[in-house]
N, C-alpha and C positions, 0 to 999 in steps of 0.2 A: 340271075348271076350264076355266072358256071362256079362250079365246085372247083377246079382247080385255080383259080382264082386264090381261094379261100385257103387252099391246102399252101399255094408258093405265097401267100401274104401272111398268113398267119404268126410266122415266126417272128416275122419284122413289127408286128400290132402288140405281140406278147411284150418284147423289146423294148418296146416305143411307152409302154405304162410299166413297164417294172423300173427303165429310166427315170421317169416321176417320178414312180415311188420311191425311189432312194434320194431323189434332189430335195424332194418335199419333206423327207425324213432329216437328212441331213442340215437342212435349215436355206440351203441355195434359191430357193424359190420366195425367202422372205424378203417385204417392202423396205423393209426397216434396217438399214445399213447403216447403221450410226457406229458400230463398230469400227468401219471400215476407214475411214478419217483418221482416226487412232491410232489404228497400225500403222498407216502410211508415213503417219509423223513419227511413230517410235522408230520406225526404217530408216527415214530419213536423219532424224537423231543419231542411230547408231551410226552412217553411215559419215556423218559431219565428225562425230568422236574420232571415227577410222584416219579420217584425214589431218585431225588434230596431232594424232599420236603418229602416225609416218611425217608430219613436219618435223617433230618433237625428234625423232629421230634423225631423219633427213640433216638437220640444224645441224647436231650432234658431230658429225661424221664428217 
């Protein structure tokens, strides 16, 4: 393998596991998404409330 190879890849290999290492830190890499259902419903909740209180207005006016 030629050495310049190594020297124009190298930045991009360091890059490529320090990416890892923060997803993996971060928790992004985990199976376990049970969380994630949850929020989608509290989104969707706040977002059905949003709509409740602009009729409430809307009605109003």
């Amino acid at each position: 393998m030629d050495i310049r190879f190594l020297i124009v890849g190298a930045p991009f290999i360091i890059t490529f596991f320090y990416t890892l290492f923060w997803l993996k830190k971060w928790g992004a890499l985990n199976s376990s998404n049970d969380n994630l259902p949850k929020k989608i419903n509290l989104i969707n909740e706040k977002i059905k409330q949003s709509y409740i209180l602009e009729n409430i207005f809307l009605t109003n006016n």
